[in-house]
N, C-alpha and C positions, 0 to 999 in steps of 0.2 A: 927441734924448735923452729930452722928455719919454714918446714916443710907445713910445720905445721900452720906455721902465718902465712905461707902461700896458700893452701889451702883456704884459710879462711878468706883471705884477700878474692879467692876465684869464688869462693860462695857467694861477696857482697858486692861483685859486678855483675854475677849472676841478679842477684835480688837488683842491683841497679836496673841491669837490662830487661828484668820483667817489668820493674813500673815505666820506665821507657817506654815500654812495648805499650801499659795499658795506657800513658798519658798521651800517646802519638792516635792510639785507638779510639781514645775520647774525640780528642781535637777531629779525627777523621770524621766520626758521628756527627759530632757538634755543624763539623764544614758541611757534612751532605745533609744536613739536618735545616743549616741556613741559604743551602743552592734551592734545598726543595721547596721551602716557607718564599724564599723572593722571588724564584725564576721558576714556575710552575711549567709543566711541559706544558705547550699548546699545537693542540694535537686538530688539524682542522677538520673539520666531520667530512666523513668521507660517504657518510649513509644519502639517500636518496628527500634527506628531509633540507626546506627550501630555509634558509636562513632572512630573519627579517630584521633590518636596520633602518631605526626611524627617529632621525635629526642624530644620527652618529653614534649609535648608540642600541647593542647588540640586541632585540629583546626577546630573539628567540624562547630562551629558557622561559620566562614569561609567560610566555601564549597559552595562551587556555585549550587553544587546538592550532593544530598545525595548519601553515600558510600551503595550499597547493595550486597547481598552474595546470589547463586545462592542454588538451593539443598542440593549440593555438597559441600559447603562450600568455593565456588570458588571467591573471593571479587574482583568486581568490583568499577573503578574511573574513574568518567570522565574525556573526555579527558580535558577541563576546568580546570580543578583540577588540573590534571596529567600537564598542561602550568603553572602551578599558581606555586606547590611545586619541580616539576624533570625537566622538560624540556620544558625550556621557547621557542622552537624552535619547538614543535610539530607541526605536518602539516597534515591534510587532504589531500590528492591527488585526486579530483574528478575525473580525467581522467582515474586513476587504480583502482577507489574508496579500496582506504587502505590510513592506517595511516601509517607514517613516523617515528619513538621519535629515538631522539639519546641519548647518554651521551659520558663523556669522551674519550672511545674508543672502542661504540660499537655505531651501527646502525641498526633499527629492523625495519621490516617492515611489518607491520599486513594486510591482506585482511581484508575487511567486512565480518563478517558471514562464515569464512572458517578457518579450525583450523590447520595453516600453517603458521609459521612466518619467515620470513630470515633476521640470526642475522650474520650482515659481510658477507654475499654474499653466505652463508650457510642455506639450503632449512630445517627446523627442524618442528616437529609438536608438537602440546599444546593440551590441555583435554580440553580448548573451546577458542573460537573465540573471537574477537574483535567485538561489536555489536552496533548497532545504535535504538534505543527505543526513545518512542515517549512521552515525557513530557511536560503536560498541553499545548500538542498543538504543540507543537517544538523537532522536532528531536533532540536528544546529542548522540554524541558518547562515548562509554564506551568500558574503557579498561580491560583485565582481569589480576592489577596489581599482582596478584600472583603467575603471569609466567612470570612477567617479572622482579623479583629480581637478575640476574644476568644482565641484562643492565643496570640497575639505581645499582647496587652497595649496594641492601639495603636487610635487615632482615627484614621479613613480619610474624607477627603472631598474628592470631583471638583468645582471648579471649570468649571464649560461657559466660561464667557465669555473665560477666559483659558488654557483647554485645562491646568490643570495639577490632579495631584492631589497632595494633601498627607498626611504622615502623621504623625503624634504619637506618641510612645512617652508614656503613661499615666502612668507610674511617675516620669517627668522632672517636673521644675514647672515651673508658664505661670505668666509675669505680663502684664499688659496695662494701657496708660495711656491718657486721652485726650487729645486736641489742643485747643490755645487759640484757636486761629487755622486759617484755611486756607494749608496748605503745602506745599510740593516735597517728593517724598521720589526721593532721589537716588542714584545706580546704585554711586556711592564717596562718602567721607564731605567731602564739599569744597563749597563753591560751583560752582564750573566745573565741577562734574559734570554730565551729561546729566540730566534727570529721566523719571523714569521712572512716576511716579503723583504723583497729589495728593491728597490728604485733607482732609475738610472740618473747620471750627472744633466741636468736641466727637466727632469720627470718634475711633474706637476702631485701635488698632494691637498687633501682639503684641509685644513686647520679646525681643530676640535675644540668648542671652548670647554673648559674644565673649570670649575669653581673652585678658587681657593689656587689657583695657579698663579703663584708669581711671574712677572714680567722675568727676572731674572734665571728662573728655573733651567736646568741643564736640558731639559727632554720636552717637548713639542708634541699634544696628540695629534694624529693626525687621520683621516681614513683616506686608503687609497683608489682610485680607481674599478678597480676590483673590490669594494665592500669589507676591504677589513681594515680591520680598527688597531692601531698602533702607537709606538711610540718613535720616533727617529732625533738627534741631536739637535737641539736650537740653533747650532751656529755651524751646520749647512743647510738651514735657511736663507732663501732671498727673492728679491721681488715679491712680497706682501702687499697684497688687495683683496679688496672689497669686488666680488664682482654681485652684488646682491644686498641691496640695503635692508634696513631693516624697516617693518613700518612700523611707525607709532602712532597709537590710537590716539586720536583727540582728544583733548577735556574741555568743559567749559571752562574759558580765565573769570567769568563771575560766578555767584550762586546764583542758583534758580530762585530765582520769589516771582509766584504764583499765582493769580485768585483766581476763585472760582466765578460765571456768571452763571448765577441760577433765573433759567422759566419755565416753567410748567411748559408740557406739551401744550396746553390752551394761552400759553402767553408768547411772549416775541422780545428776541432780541433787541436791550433798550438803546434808546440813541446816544452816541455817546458826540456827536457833533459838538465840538470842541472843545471837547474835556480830556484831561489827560490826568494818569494815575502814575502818583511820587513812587517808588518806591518798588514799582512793580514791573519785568519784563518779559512775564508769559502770563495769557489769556485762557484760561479755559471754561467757551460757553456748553450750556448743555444742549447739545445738538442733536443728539442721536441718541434712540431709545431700542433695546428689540422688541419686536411687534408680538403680542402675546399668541402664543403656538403658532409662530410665525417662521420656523424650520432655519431660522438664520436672517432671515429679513429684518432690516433696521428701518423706523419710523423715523423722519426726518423735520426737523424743525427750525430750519435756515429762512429761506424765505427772502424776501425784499430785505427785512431791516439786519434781516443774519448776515448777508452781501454784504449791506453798507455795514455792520460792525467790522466783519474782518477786513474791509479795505482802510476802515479806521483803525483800526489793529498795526496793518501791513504800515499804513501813515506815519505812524507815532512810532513806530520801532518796537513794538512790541510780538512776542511771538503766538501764534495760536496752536495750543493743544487741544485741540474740541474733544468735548467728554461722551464717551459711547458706554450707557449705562443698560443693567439689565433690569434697570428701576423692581429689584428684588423679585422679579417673578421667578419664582423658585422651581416651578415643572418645567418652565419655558426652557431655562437654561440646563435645565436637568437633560431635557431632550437632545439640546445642539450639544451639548460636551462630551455627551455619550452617543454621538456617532463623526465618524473623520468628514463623514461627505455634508454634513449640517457645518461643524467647524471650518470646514472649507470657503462652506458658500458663504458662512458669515465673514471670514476673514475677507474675503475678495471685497465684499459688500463696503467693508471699512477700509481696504486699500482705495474702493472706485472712489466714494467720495473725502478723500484725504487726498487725493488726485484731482480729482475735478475742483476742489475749493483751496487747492496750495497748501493745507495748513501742514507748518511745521513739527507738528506734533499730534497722539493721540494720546488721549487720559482712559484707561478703560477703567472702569466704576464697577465691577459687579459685587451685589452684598446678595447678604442670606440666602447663600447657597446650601446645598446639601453635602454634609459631612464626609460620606461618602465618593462624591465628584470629586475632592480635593486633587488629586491628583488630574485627574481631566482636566483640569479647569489649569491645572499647570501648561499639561498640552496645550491646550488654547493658546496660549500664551508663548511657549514654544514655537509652536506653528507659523503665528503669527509676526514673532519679532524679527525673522530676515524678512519676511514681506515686504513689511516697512521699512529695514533696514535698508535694503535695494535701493530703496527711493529716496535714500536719505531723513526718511521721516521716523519722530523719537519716540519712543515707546513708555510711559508711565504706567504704572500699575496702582490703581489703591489697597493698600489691606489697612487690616485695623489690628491693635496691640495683640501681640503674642499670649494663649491662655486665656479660657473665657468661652461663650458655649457654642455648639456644634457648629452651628449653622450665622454664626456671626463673626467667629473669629480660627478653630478649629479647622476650617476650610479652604485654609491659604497656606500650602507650600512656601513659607518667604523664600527657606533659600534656595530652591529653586528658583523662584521668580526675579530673588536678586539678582542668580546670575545670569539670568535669560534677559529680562528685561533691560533699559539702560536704567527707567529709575523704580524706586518705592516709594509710594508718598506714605507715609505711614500715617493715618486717618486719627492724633495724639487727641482726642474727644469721645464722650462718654463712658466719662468711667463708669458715673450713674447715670442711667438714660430711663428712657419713657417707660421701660418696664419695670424698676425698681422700684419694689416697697419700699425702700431705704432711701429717706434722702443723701445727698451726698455730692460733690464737687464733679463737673463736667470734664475737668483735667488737670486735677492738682499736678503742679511740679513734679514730687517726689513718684508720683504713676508714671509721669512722663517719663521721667529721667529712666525710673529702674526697668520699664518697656524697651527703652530703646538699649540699652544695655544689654537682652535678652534681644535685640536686634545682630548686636554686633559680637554676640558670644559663639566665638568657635565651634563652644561641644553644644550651643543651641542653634540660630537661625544662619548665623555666622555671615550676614549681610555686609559688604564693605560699604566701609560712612561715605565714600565720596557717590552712592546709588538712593543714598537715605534722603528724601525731601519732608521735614517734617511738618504735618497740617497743621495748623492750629484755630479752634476757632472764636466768630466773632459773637459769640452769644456764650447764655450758661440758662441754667433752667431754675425757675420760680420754682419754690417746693413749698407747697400749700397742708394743713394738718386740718381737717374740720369733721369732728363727729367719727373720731377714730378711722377716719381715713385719709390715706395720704396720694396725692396729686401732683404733679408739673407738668410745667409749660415752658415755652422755649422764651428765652429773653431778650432779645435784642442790645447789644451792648448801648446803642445810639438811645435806646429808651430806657436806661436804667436809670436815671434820677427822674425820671418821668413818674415811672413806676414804684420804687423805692421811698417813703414819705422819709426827710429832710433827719427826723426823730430816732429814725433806725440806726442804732451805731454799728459802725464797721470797724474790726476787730480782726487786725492783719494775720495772718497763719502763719507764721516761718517758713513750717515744713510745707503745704501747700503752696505756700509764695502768694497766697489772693486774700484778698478780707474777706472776713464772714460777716453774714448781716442775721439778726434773729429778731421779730416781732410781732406783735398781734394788732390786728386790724378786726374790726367788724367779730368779735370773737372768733376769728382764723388766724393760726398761727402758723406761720410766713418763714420760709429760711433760703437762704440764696449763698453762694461762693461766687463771689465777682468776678471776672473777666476783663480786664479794664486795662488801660496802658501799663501801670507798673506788672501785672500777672504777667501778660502778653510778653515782656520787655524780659523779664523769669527766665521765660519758656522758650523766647527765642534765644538766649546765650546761649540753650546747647547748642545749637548749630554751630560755635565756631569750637566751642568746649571738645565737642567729638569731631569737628573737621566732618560734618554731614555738606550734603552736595548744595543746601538750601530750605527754604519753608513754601507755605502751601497755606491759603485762609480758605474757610471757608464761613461766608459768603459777603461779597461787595454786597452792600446795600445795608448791611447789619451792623456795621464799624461806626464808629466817631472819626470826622473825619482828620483827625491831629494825629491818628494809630498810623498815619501812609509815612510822615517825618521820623517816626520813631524808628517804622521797620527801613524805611532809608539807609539811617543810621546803623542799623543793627546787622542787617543782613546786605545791606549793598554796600556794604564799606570793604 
């Protein structure tokens, strides 16, 4: 009996010690299960391929082609790359075969294979070229980004020892602290991480910012020295600075409010001797026109009394944008966007005199374009905005509502041009214009509003409101019915009870936000959507509604003049 119960007793420490065995088995798995999920080996490449870090931050795996370094030590990026991290606007020019890159307020312009760059319209030479090599089969272009740190704004430096180069954007701020002690800096922010460098007691480290890092958090990233990227403890940290501010772009503290001065090339800038406009702190006369099959050349229409406007401008505090319009000559503009050395000459043409006449600003104007140019016509624009930028001078663009046909609306890039340009005036007039059989409102509200919507919609134009100037304007159009045909003409807000007999009722719209008028005269049957301070007063509250940058009229001379108190109110408040 007893022999027997020892027996059984050795069987069920047996059975103990096998689950023993598989629960200590689990637990082992589970542990190398969770060393391998938090503390990944980090193994540094040890192959011949060049490691690229830009503002801290590894993106080798990324690259679309590999970073390589010539002899010389000269480091090449494709142009691929070079769209991907600096200039999402980079261009090939088959036709000059050179590359295009801009930034902020410079534009450079590489040949192929020739070591000559023109940076702002300035002929400069480099120790090598821009080049085109042939990878598994496919030509890429490569750039030589380390002639080109003053366009992009960045600090470029090759590490030999640890094959990587690093690149700084300028403009971002560096802080850097030193160490207390010598210690690990580790591949994730943990103990049981791999380590991956060491640093000595007073070694210097740069400080990574991380989003979503608390002030409190135990681990610090940091890159060292030598280009790798880490983690080391917070508190042997010390001496923390700033050696690298950060720059912040400027904003205007008011909104823009606008108007436009319209004269015909055969008219002249009117006199404005001692008048002054409520309500308004940017001028834009029509100054400049392009000369038709004029290859970039602008028609100028300054003169005597253009002078004394904008010294009366400069007087009064107000700013001038002068407007360089392509007064819709549609081959004209066809020809300069489809070639870089036409868009060049034009762009200089509008640098020289935005320079010779001070003005603080350009308005470019171009309508009915060809559908196809749309993108060109980006370029332009591209091209053109560090020109100006350089010199301080602002850059406006007009388009007209998103949707609507080829060559009127279809033809503008917004969001490109949003974010090239500083502004958009969005042209919020004609919904029904000169060519519609259909009578119909010049700019009801509810067009307005759901336009500009489709401004500032992500998966559409995706424009940011504080680039948004919206126009609005001072007329609407007479719609005439006679003998089954229908007719309009433009109306002057200042002549509408002129025009209007006294008899006609106005009949407010909700949804449009303007009265309607409908009546017969002379057996002609009459219909109009008014314009007038209450519409206007509508139309201006989006601007604070969506937080847009300001408004845009057009034109002085077409207003009542009690509309300058109202936008006072509305948009200069």
């Amino acid at each position: 009996m007893r022999g027997k119960r020892e027996k059984e007793n050795q069987e069920g420490n047996e059975v103990l010690k096998f689950i023993r065995n598989i629960i200590i088995t689990i637990i082992f798995v589970i542990f190398i299960a969770f060393i391998i999920n938090i503390a990944p080996n980090y193994v540094l490449d040890t192959t011949d391929k060049t490691s690229l870090v830009i503002n801290y931050n590894n993106v080798t795996k990324s690259l679309k082609s590999d970073v390589y370094l010539d002899e010389n030590k000269n480091i090449y990026v494709s142009m691929d790359d070079i769209d991907n991290f600096f200039d999402g606007t980079i261009y090939y020019d088959e036709q000059y075969d050179q590359i295009i890159t801009t930034s902020s307020n410079k534009i450079a312009v590489l040949p192929i294979d020739n070591n000559k760059i023109v940076v702002n319209g300035e002929n400069k030479n480099i120790s090598v070229p821009a080049e085109v090599k042939n990878v598994d089969g496919e030509d890429k272009y490569y750039l030589p980004i380390s002639e080109l740190d003053d366009i992009y704004n960045i600090g470029i430096n090759y590490i030999e020892e640890t094959n990587v180069v690093t690149i700084e954007s300028l403009d971002r701020e560096c802080r850097v602290a030193n160490t207390t002690k010598d210690s690990n800096i580790k591949y994730l922010p943990t103990p049981l991480s791999r380590t991956i460098d060491k640093i000595e007691n007073g070694g210097t480290l740069t400080l990574v910012p991380e989003e979503g890092q608390a002030q409190e958090d135990e681990y610090q990233k940091v890159m060292t020295d030598t280009g790798l990227i880490g983690y080391v403890k917070e508190d042997i940290l010390t001496n923390e600075k700033i050696t690298r501010e950060k720059e912040e772009e400027k904003k205007n503290e008011e909104n823009i409010s606008l108007v436009w001065e319209y004269f015909s090339e055969f008219g002249r800038a009117p006199d404005m001797t001692g008048k002054t406009l409520e309500g308004v702190n940017v001028v834009s006369p029509t100054f400049f026109e392009l000369e038709r099959l004029g290859k970039g050349e602008l028609k100028e229409n300054v003169g005597v009394t253009g002078e004394a406007y904008i010294n009366w401008a400069k007087e009064n505090n107000y700013e001038v944008w002068a407007l360089v319009s392509n007064s819709s000559l549609q081959d004209t503009t066809s020809e300069i966007l489809n070639d870089y050395k036409l868009r060049e000459k034009l762009i200089n043409n509008i640098l020289d005199v935005a320079l010779e006449y001070d003005f603080e600003g350009i308005n470019l104007d171009f309508e009915n374009m060809k559908q196809e140019d749309r993108d060109l016509y980006s370029r332009l624009v591209i091209e053109l905005a560090p020109r100006l930028r350089e010199k301080g001078i602002i850059l406006s663009v007009d388009v007209t509502a998103p949707d609507g046909s080829a060559n009127w609306s279809l033809c503008y890039d917004r969001r490109t041009l949003g974010k090239v340009a500083d502004y958009l005036v969005f042209m919020a007039y004609d919904q029904y214009g000169v060519s519609s059989e259909t009578p119909g409102t010049t700019a009801g509200y509810d067009w307005v509003e759901s336009s500009l919507m489709k401004f500032l919609d992500e998966d559409r134009e995706n424009v940011d409101p504080d680039k948004i100037i919206l126009a609005v304007p001072f007329y609407t159009r007479l719609w005439r019915e006679e003998n089954g045909t229908t007719k309009s003409g433009v109306l002057s807000i200042k002549y509408l009870d002129e025009v209007v007999p006294e008899y006609a009722e106005r009949v407010w719209d909700d949804e449009l936000k303007q009265y309607y008028s409908k009546y017969e005269e002379d057996g002609i049957t009459y219909e109009l959507w008014i314009e007038d301070e209450r519409s206007l007063t509508e139309k201006l509250s989006l601007i604070e509604k969506y937080d847009l940058a300001g408004a845009a009229y057009w034109r002085r001379g077409m207003e009542n003049e009690d509309i300058w108190s109202t936008i006072s109110e509305i948009v200069m408040k």
